[in-house]
N, C-alpha and C positions, 0 to 999 in steps of 0.2 A: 414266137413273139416277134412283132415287127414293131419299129420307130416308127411314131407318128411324126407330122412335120413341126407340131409345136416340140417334140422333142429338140429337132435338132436345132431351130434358135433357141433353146436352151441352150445344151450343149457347146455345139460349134463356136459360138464367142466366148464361152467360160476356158473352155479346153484350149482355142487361141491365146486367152489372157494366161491360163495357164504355162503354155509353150515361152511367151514375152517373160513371166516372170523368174520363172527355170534360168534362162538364159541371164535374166540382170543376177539373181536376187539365189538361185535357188530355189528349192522347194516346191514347184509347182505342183506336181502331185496333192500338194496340201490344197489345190484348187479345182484340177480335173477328174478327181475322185468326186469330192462333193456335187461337182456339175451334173452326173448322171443321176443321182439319186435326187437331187434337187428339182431336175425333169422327169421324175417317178419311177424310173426303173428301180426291180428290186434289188436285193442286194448283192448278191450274185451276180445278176447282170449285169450290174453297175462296175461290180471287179473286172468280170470277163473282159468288157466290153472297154474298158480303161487300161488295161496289159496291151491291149490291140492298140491304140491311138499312141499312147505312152512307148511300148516299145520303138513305134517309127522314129521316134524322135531319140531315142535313145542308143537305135541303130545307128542312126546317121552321126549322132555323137562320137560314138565308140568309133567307127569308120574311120574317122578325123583324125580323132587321139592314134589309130593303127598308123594312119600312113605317117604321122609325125615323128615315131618312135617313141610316144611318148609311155608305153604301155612294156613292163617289161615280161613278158611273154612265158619263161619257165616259170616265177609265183604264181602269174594269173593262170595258170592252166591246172596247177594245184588247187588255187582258188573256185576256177569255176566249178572243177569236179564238186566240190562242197556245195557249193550255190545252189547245183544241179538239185543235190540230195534235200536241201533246207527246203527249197521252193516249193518244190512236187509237194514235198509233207507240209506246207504251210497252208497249202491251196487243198491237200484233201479233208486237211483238219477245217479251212472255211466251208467246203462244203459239205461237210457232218450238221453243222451248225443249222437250224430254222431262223429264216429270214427278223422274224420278230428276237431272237437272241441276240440273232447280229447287231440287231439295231442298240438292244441294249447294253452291249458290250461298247456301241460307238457313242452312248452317251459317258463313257467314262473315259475311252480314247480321247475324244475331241478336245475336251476343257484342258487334258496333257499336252495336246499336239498344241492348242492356243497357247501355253504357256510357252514352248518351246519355241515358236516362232517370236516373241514378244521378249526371253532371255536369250536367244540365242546371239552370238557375238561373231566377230573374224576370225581363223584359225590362232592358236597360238602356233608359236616360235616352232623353230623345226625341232627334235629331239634329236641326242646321241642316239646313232643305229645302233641297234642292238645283232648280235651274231646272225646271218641267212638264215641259219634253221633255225631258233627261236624267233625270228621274225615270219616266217614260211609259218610256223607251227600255229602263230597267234594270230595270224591272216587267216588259217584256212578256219579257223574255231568262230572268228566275224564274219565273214562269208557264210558259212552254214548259219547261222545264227539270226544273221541279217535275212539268210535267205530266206527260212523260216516267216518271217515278216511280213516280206515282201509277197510273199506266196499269199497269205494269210490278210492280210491289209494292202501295205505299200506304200503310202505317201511319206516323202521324206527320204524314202530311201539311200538314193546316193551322198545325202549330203551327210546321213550316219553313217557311209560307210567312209568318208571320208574323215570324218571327227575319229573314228576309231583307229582306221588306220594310219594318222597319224598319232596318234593321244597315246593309244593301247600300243601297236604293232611297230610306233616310233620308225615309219616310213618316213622318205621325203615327201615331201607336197603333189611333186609333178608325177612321180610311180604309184603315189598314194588314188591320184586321180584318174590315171590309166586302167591301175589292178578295178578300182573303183568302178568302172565305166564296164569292162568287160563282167565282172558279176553280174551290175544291175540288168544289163543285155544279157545274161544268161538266164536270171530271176524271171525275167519277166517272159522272155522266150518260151520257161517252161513250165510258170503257172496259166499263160495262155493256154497251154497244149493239153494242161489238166481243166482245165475251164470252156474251153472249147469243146474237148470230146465227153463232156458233160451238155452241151449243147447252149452253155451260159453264156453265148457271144452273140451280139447283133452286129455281123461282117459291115454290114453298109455303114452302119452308124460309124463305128470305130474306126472303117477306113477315111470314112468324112472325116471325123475330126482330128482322124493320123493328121492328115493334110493340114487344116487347121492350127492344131502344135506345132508342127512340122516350120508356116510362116509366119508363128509367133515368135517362135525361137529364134527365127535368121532375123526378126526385124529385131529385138531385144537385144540379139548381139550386136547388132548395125549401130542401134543408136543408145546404149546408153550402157555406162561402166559401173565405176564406184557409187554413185552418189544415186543411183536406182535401187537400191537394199533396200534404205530408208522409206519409200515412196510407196513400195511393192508391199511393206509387212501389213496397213492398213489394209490393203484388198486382200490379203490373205484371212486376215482376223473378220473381215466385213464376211466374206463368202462363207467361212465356218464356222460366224455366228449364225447366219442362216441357213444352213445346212442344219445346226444346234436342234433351232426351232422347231424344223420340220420332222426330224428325228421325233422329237419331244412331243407335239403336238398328234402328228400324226394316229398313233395307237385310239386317239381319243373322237377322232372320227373329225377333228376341228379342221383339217386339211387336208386335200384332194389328194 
């Protein structure tokens, strides 16, 4: 299967807006998922093809948080081993799945995932730590868990893994975002790898719109902080209303 060119103005500006919104707002995922399927790819491809663009951007993240120190290095490596094991199994259970199941699994996702952008708020307050190894333990159980997910779906991801691991795992904020970062980078590394040697990747598309994300995110972080949440949740709820539709529609032959 190749991209056509109306594909990738589809894409290429949704998955930029995507990248810009990551960077203000979080969540972007909740926008360059739907872009591929928005531009017809099926569903699977649409995963594959979104692990590839999403990772780059998410490499380059994690990179950042490495060299800062912001990543504490013995948890995340217990963690990723988890990640590793959730993802693979989240990504072979999506593709057991026929495309037309998917779709109707994502008509009960979506109206969840709108909800969650629309309640979701700022983190709370830090928690009392709790002991390294009950903290280790309840890391690596969200990790598998999330990874799971992410293998399997994905949008949202890091910003669940960061609600949990501060909420559940009673991490600080800055290790909560580190451990956070090296998961998602491992999630996604290796439901590509199951999606790929399934052949469910279009390399060109998703290295375009690597790029794409890639200078959404540096201009999102350049120009705009707090007061870009607010701004960003309408284009999220706008983009997976219409994704909604076409979901919805499609089976019925009403839409191309």
């Amino acid at each position: 299967m190749n991209a056509g060119l109306s594909q990738y103005l589809i894409v290429c500006p949704l998955v930029f807006l995507a990248g810009f919104v990551d960077a203000v707002a979080g969540g972007g995922g909740l926008i360059s998922l739907p872009a591929y399927m928005i531009a017809g790819l099926p569903v699977h491809y649409a995963i594959g093809t979104n692990k590839l663009s999403s990772g780059m951007g998410t490499a380059i993240a994690t990179g950042r948080f490495a060299r800062k120190g912001y990543i504490p290095w013995r948890q995340a490596g217990f963690c990723v081993v988890c990640a590793l094991a959730g993802s693979g199994l989240g990504a072979r259970l999506a593709l057991l799945l026929e495309d037309g199941i998917f779709r109707l699994l994502m008509l009960g996702i979506l109206p969840l995932t709108a909800v969650y952008v629309t309640r979701s708020k700022a983190l709370a307050a830090e928690k009392e730590p709790f002991s390294q190894g009950k903290t280790l333990a309840i890391s690596m159980g969200i990790a598998f868990c999330i990874g799971v997910y992410d293998g399997f779906y994905g949008p949202g991801t890091g910003t669940f893994l960061i609600l949990l691991l501060t909420a559940v795992a009673h991490m600080g904020l800055r290790p909560a975002n580190g451990v956070a970062k090296a998961i998602n980078l491992t999630t996604n590394v290796t439901a590509l790898a199951v999606y790929w040697s399934s052949g469910k990747v279009l390399f060109l598309l998703g290295l375009t719109a690597g790029l794409f994300s890639i200078t959404g995110n540096w201009l999102g972080a350049r120009f705009f902080e707090d007061r870009g949440a607010r701004a960003v949740k309408p284009i999220m709820l706008t983009v997976l209303a219409i994704f909604f539709i076409r979901v919805l529609l499609e089976p019925f032959g009403l839409i191309a």
